[in-house]
DRENVODO-444005 format. One record per residue (C-alpha): x, z, y negated. Coordinates in steps of 0.05 Angstrom, whole numbers, padded with zeros to 5 digits, always signed. Each point is the difference from the previous one (the first is absolute). Example, Ala and Ser with C-alpha at 12.3 -4.5 7.8 and 13.67 -1.06 7.14 Angstrom:
+00246+00156+00090+00027-00013-00069
end
This chain:
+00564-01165+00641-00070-00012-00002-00060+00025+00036-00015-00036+00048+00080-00016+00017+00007+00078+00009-00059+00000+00048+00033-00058+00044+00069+00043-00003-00047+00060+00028-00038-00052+00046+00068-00022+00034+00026+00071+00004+00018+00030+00079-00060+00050+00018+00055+00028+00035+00048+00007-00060-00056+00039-00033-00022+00041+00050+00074+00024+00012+00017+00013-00064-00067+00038-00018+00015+00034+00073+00069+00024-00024-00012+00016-00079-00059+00050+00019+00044+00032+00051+00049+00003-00047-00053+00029-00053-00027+00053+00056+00073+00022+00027+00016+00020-00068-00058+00036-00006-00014+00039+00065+00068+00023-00002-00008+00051-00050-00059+00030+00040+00050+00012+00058+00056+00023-00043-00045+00040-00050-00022+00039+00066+00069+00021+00021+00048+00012-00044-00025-00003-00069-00029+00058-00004+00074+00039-00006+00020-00061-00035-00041+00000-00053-00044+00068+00002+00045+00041+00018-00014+00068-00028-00071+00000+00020-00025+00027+00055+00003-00026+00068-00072-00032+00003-00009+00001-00076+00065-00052-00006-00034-00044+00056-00063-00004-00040+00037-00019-00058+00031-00056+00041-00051-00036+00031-00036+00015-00066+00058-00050-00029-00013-00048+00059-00081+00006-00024+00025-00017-00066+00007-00078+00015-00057-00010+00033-00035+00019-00070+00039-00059-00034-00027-00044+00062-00071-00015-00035+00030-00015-00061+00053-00046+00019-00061-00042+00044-00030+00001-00067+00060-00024-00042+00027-00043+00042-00068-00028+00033-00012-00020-00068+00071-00040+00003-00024-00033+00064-00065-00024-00024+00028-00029-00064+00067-00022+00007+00002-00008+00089+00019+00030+00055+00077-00015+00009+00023+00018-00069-00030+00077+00004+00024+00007+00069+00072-00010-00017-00017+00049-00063-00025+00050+00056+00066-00008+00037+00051+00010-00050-00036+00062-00022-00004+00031+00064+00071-00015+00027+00030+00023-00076-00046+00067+00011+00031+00015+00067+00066-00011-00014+00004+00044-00051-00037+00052+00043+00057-00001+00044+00051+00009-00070-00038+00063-00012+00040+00060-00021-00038+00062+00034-00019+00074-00036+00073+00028+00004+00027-00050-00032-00049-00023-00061-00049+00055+00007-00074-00014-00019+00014-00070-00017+00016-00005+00073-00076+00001+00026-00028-00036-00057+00043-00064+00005-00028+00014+00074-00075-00011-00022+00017-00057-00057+00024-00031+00049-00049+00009+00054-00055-00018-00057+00039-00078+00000-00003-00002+00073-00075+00008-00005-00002-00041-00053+00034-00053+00034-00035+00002+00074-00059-00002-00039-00003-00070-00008+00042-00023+00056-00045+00000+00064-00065-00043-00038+00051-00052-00013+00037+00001+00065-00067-00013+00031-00031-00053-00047+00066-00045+00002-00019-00013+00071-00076+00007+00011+00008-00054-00065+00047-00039+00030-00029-00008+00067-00066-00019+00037-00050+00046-00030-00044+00011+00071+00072+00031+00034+00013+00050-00051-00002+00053+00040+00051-00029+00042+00038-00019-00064+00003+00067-00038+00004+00043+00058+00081-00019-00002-00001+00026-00078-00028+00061+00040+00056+00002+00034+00053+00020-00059-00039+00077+00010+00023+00010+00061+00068-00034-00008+00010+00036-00062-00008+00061+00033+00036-00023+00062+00057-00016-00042-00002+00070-00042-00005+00050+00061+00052-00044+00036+00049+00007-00064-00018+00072-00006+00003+00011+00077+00068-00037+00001+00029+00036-00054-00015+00070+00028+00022-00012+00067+00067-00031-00029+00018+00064-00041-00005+00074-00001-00063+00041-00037+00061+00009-00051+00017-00071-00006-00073-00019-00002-00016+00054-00056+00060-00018-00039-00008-00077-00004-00020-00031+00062-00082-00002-00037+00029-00050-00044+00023-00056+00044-00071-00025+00015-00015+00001-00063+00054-00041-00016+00000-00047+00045-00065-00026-00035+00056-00038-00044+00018-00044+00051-00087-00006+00024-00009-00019-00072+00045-00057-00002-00029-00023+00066-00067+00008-00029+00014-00043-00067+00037-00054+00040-00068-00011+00037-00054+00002-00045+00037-00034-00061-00004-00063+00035-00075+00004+00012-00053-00045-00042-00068+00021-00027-00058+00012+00056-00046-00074-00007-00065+00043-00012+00037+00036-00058+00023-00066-00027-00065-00040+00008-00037+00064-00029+00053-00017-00064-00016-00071-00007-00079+00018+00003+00004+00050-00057-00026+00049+00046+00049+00053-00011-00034+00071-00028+00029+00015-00056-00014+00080+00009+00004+00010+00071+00003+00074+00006-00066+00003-00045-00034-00045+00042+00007+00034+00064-00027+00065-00027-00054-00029-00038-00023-00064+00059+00023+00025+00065+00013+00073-00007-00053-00001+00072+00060-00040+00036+00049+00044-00029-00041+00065+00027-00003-00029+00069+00071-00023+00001+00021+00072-00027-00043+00036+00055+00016-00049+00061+00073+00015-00019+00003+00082-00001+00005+00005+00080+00056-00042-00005+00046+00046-00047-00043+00064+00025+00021-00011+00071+00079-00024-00028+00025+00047-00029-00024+00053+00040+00025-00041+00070+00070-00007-00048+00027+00041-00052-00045+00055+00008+00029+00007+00079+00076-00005-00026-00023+00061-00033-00039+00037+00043+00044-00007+00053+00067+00024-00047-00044+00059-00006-00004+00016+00076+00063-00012+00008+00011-00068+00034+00060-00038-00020-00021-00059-00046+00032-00051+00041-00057+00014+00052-00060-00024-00053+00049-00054-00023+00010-00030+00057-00078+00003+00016-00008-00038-00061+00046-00048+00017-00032-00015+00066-00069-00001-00039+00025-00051-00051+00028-00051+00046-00064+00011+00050-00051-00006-00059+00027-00075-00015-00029-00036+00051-00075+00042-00012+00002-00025-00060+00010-00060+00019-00053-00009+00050-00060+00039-00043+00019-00050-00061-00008-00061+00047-00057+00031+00036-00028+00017-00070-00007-00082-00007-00046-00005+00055-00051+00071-00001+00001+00012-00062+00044+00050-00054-00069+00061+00014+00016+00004+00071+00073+00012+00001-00009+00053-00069-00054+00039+00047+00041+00013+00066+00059+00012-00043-00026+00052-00037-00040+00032+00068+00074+00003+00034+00030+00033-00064-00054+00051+00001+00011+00014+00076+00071+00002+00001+00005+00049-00059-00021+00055+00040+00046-00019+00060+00059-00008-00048+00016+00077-00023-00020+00033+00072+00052-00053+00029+00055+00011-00048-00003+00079+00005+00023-00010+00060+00064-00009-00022+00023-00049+00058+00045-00054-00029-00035-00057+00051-00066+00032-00016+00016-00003-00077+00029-00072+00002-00059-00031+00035-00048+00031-00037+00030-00015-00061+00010-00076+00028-00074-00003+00020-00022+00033-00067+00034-00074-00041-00025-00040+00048-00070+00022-00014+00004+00001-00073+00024-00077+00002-00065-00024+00037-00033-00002-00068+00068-00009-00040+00000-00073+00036-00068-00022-00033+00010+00039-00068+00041-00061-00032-00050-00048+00012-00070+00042-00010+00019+00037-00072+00016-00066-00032-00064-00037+00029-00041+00052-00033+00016-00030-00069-00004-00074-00040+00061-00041-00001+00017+00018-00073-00007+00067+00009+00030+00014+00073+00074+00023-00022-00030+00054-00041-00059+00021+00047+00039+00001+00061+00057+00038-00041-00050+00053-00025-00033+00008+00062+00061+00011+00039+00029+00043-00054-00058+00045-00015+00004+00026+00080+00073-00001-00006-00003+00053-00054-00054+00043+00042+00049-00001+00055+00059+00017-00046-00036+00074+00001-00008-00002+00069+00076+00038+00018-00016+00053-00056-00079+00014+00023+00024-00009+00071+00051+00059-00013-00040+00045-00043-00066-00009+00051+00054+00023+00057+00019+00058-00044-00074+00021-00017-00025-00004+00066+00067+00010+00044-00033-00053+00057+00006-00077+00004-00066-00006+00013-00012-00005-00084+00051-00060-00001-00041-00024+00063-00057+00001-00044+00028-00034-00064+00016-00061+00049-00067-00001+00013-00023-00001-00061+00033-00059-00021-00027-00036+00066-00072+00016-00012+00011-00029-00076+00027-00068+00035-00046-00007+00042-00058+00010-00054+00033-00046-00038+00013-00054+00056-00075-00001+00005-00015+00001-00062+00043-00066-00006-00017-00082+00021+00039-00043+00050+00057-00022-00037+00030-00040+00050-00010-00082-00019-00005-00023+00073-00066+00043+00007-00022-00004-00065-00005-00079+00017-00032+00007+00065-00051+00051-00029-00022-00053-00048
end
């Protein structure tokens, strides 16, 4: 097949075709991933750490679910490389194989009392491929339809990749939540962990239905036939556009700051005061299913005033609400908890909506797959630490005020950076000229 026949086969392609099966591969990608945060948080610990101490075997836990967000950068950078050279579809299906293989075997694991030491270091190998894997997934997921559609409604476009985050972990907590209210802590303990993980099996051959009857992205394709393609990506980004990658790093940290805190960090706070974990669940349930339609709206509105705007107010709400979040939780009301909870997702999505179209726009054609994938990556791997300094800062200073803080931190650091960064959006770019 030549060229230019493979750009007509992409030209004649549904836009809705793509954008579903880019929708449900990335939720497949993030459900696989964000369940190990909510499992690592609960029962792991005696699973897999069980002769340390209490706190100590929780560190050593969510130190394990830090551990892929380390392989995150380098999986951007591997398989960003992939996407630049060889196109889009191809490394996506590589990223989802990987990641449904990963988790799978995740939920084979044999625990400490029954292979010892070689128990919690499958655990971590294992992890590492998940990172690895995710790591290339979402800059792919989001060029297959920003490069497949019109190019001044990207916002619109991408903000249903966006989606797969909060239907990922939609999906997760619901499997989680629905296998601990359908058996006993015993049950649970015993085996009931490994059904979600499991039923990534059938998610993965959902998943590879989908996307293996996809064709190449036109841009991709036309950026082939031009001899454009860079034939060392990774080393171009660093060395021509490592401002863009700065300002897509530090737009992004508010984003993971604020979600992990609002997320995994609450699962475990709350397990810690004594509230059943059903409560926090089902808050992030709620959250999930009422962050899709933000998303939706601050990627369309995104279109119209611009990618700045929407990265500003989201990361002035983040800031806000992370000082309402602990106070509210400590109160230990289950309606109090699940709203707040609720409210904190719903929050975090207002940026999350324009993130899929503003990262890539930072960056040339030829060198967005990797870009975006870095720049994504690189905050991802910040807010990997975010559960462990989030627990030692409420051990050090024995108030949530210091995790209050942190979230600020990481809102002030967007903002800069959202300033420090051009309209992105075509539409205004166009009517600035």
């Amino acid at each position: 097949m030549t060229p230019q026949t493979k750009a007509n086969s992409s030209a004649k392609m549904s836009p809705k075709k793509i954008l579903v099966a880019s929708v449900i591969g990335n939720t497949l990608e993030f459900y696989d991933f964000l369940l190990y945060g909510t499992i690592s948080a609960l029962i792991f610990p005696t699973l897999f750490f069980p002769t340390a101490e209490p706190g100590v075997g929780l560190l050593l836990s969510l130190s394990t679910f830090a551990v892929g967000f380390f392989a995150r950068p380098i999986g951007a950078a591997f398989f960003g490389h992939l996407g630049d050279r060889i196109g889009r579809r191809r490394t996506l299906m590589m990223t989802l194989v990987l990641m449904g293989a990963a988790t799978i075997l995740i939920g084979l694991l044999p625990t400490v009392s029954q292979v010892g030491i070689w128990a919690p270091i499958g655990l971590v190998l294992l992890r590492l491929i998940q990172g690895f894997a995710v790591g290339g997934e979402w800059g792919g997921a989001v060029l297959m339809i920003s490069e497949s559609g019109h190019a001044l409604r990207a916002g619109r476009g991408t903000s249903f990749v966006q989606l797969g985050s909060p239907l990922g972990l939609l999906l997760a907590n619901g499997a989680v939540l629905a296998t601990v209210t359908l058996t006993t802590d015993e049950q649970f303990l015993a085996w009931g962990w490994r059904i979600p993980f499991l039923a990534s099996a059938a998610l993965l051959v959902v998943g590879i239905f989908i996307r293996i009857r996809l064709e190449e992205t036109p841009v991709f394709v036309e950026l082939e036939r031009a001899g454009k393609v860079d034939k060392a990506p990774v080393a171009s980004v660093f060395r021509k556009q490592w401002r863009a990658l700065l300002i897509g790093v530090g737009a992004t940290a508010v984003t993971f700051g604020g979600y992990y805190v609002f997320t995994i960090v609450s699962v475990t706070y709350l397990a810690q005061l004594g509230v059943d974990a059903s409560v926090v669940l089902t808050g992030l349930v709620i959250g999930s299913a009422l962050s899709i339609p933000v998303i939706l709206f601050t990627g369309n509105l995104s279109d119209r005033i611009g990618r700045r705007p929407i990265y500003l107010i989201g990361s002035v709400l983040t800031a806000v609400w992370a000082f309402a979040f602990f106070p509210l939780l400590d109160t230990q009301s289950p309606t109090i908890i699940i709203a707040t909870v609720a409210a904190a997702m719903m929050i975090w999505s207002v940026i999350y909506g324009a993130q899929g179209a503003f990262l890539p726009e930072l960056f040339p054609v030829a060198l967005r797959y990797t870009g975006s994938s870095l720049a994504f990556q690189l905050a991802s791997a910040l807010g990997g630490l975010v559960p462990l300094a989030t627990v030692a800062l409420l051990g050090a200073f024995t108030t949530t005020v210091a995790v209050s803080m942190f979230v600020l931190g990481t809102a002030i650091i967007s903002f800069m950076a959202t300033m420090a960064s051009r309209e992105t959006a075509p539409a205004l770019q166009k009517s600035e000229d």
